[in-house]
N, C-alpha and C positions, 0 to 999 in steps of 0.2 A: 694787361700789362701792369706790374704793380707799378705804384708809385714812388718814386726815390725822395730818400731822406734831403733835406736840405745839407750841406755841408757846413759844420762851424767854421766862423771865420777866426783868423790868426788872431785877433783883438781879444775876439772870447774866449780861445782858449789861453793867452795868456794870463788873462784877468781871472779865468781859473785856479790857475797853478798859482798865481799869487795869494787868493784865497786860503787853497790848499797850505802853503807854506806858515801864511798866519794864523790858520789855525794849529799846526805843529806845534809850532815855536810858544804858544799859550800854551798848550797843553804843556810841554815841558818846561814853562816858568812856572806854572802850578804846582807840580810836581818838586821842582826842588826846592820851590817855598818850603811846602810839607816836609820835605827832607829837611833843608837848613833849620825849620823852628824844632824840631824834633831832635836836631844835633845841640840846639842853643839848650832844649829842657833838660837834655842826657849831662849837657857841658854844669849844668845848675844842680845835678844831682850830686856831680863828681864833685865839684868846686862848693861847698856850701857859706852863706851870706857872711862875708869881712865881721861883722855882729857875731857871729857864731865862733870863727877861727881866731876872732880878735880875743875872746876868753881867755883869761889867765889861768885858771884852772881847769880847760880843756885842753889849751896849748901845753900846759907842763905834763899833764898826763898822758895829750897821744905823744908826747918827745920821750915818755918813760915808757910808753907802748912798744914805741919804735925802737928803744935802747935794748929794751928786753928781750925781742923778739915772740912780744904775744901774739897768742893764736885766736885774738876774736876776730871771730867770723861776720858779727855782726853791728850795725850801731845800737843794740841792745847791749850785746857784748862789750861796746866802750862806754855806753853809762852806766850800766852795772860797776865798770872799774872804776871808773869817774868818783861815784858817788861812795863806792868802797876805800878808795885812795884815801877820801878826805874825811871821813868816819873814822877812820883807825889811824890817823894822824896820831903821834906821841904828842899826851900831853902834857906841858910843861908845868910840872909838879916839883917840887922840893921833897925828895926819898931819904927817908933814917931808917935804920935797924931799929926793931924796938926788941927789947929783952922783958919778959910779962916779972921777973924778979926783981927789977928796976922800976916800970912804968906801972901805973894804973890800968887796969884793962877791967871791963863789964864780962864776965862770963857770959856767954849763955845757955842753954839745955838743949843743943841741940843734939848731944854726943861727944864733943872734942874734949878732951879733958889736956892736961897743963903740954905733956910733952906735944901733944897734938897740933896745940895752939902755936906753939915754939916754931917747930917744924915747918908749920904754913909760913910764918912771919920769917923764916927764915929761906924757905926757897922761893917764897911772895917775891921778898925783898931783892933777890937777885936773879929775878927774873924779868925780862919786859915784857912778856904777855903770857895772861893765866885764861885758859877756860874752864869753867865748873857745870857739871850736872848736878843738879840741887845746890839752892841758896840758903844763905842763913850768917853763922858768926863766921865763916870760912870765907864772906863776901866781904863781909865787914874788917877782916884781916887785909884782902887785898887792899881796900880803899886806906887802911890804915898806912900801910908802906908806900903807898902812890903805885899801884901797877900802873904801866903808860897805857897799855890797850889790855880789855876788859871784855868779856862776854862770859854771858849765864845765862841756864835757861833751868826752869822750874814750871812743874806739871799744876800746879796752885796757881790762882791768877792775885790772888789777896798774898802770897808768898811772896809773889814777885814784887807786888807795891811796895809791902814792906820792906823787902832788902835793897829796892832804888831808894825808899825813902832813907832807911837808914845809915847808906853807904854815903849820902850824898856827895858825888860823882858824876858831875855832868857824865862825861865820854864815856862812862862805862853802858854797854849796850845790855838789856835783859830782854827775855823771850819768855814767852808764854806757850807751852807747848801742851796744844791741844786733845789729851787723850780719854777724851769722855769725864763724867762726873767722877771726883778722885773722894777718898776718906781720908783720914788721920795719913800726915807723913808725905802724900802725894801718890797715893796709892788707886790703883783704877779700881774704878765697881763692875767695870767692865774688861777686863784684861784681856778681850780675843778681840775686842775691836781692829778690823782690819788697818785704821791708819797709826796706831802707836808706833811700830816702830819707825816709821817715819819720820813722824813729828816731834816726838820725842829725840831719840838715837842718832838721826840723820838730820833732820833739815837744818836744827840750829850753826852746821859746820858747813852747809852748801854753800854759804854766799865770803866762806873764808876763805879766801885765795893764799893765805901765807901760814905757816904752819903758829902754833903755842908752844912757847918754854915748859910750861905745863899743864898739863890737864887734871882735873879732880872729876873724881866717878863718887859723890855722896849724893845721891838719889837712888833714883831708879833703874836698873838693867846695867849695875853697875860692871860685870865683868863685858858684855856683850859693848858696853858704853867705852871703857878699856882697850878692849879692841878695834874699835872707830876709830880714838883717839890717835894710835899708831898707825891705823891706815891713812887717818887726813894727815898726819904728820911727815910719812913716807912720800904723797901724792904730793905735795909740795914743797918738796926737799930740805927738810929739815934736817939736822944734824942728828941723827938719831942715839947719837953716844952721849948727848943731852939734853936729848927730850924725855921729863918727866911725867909717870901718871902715877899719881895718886889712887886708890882703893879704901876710904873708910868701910871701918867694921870689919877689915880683913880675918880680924881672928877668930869670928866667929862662924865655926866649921859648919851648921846647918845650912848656911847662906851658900857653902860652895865657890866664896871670892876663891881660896887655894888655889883652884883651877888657872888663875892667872898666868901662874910658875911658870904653866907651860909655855907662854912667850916673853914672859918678864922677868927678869933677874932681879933680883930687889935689892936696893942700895939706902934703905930706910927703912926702919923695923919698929915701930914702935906698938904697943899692945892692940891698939885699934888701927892706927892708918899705918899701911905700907905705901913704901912709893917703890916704884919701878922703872928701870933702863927697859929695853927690847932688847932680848935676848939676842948674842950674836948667829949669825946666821938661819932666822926665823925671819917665812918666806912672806909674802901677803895671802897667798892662798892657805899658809897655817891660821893666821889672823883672822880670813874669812870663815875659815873650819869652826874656831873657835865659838867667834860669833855667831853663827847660826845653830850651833848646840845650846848658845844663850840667849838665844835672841828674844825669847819671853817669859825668860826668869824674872819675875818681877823686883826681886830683893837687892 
């Protein structure tokens, strides 16, 4: 006959189930520890430190973020702007015309001869921001009229010293654009290096978020440079009925600038620099066309 089991008594098994229940009620305060400190680090990522939001000049920028309706996606994206916002500040300079049959001026050899010089100092002057491909006395015209915002970039790295040093111009920003060992002029020894047009053509306008009054193409890959110029200008809405580029050397047929025509109407003629409107109704995919038929003419 087997043996029977003893029966639990009512004591033990309720001293069971009380067990039972405390051990529950642990497990799900653990649990929503885990959960609440997890909600606190998410609440700390979204909310970042009073030190941080208390910034003067983070607060005024994400209020201009938010007015504008930018699309950064990230907080890379608002220090990028941050830092771009307060770079290209206007700056508070005293602007004259200057007339070179009045004033004093230092020529220099780089190419610009009188009407040339005129021209810059005249659409310098009323313009608030110039960018230039290749540096030199065309630099030294901006800094003369005060342009408010400044950028150049020069395939020379000894070119670009000199035109910071002799512009003297805090806020004007220059670039150094890396396309292998260059010779005379800023010209590559290497012209198929796969990163020139890059670094040259494009990257100095990547981190411009607002278009230029004008652009000047005296360097290198001047009509393919031309064409950038009007594509950054379109991409951030510029008024394109007054946006100008510039072309030194234009009249020199072996070089091939003419080809510009084909998207630029020219409202400045003088024997070496033409300046240019955008042709009306020339698309960005004409501009693209362009560009890549020039895109490693070095001249």
């Amino acid at each position: 006959m087997a043996q029977q089991k003893p029966k639990a008594s009512v004591a033990s098994t309720v001293m069971l189930g009380i067990l039972l229940l405390i051990s529950v009620y642990n497990s799900f305060k653990n649990v929503s520890g885990i959960t609440n400190c997890a909600k606190d680090q998410n609440q700390e990522a979204v909310n970042p430190p009073a030190s941080v939001t208390a910034n003067p000049l983070i607060k005024s920028v994400s209020a201009a973020l938010k007015s504008t309706g930018s699309n950064a996606t990230s907080k890379f994206d608002e220090l990028t702007q941050i830092v771009y916002e307060k770079a290209i500040a206007p700056a508070k300079i005293e602007r004259k015309p200057f007339k070179l049959k009045e004033d004093n001026w230092e020529r220099g050899n780089g190419g610009l001869d009188d009407a040339d010089r005129q021209t810059l100092f005249d659409l310098y002057y009323n313009a608030s921001s110039v960018f230039e491909w290749g540096l030199g006395e065309s630099t030294k015209i901006a800094a003369k009229v005060g342009v408010p915002r400044y950028a150049g970039i020069d395939s020379d790295p000894v070119w670009v010293q000199q035109a910071r040093e002799q512009a003297g111009m805090d806020h004007f920003r220059f670039s150094y654009a890396d396309i292998g060992a260059t010779k005379m002029w800023g010209y590559a020894e290497n012209s198929t290096l796969q990163k020139i047009a890059l670094n040259y053509q494009v990257a100095p306008l990547l981190a411009e978020k607002k278009p230029f009054d004008v652009y000047l193409a005296d360097g290198r890959y001047r009509v393919a440079c031309g064409c950038i110029a009007f594509l950054h200008a379109i991409k951030y809405g510029g008024d394109m009925e007054k946006i100008r580029v510039g072309i030194h050397d234009n009249n020199d047929a072996l070089r091939k600038y003419g080809d510009f025509k084909e998207v630029g109407d020219i409202v400045i003629q003088n024997q070496r620099l033409w300046v240019y409107k955008l042709k009306p109704g020339i698309t960005e995919e004409q501009l693209l066309d362009l560009w890549a038929r020039n895109v490693g003419t070095l001249m």
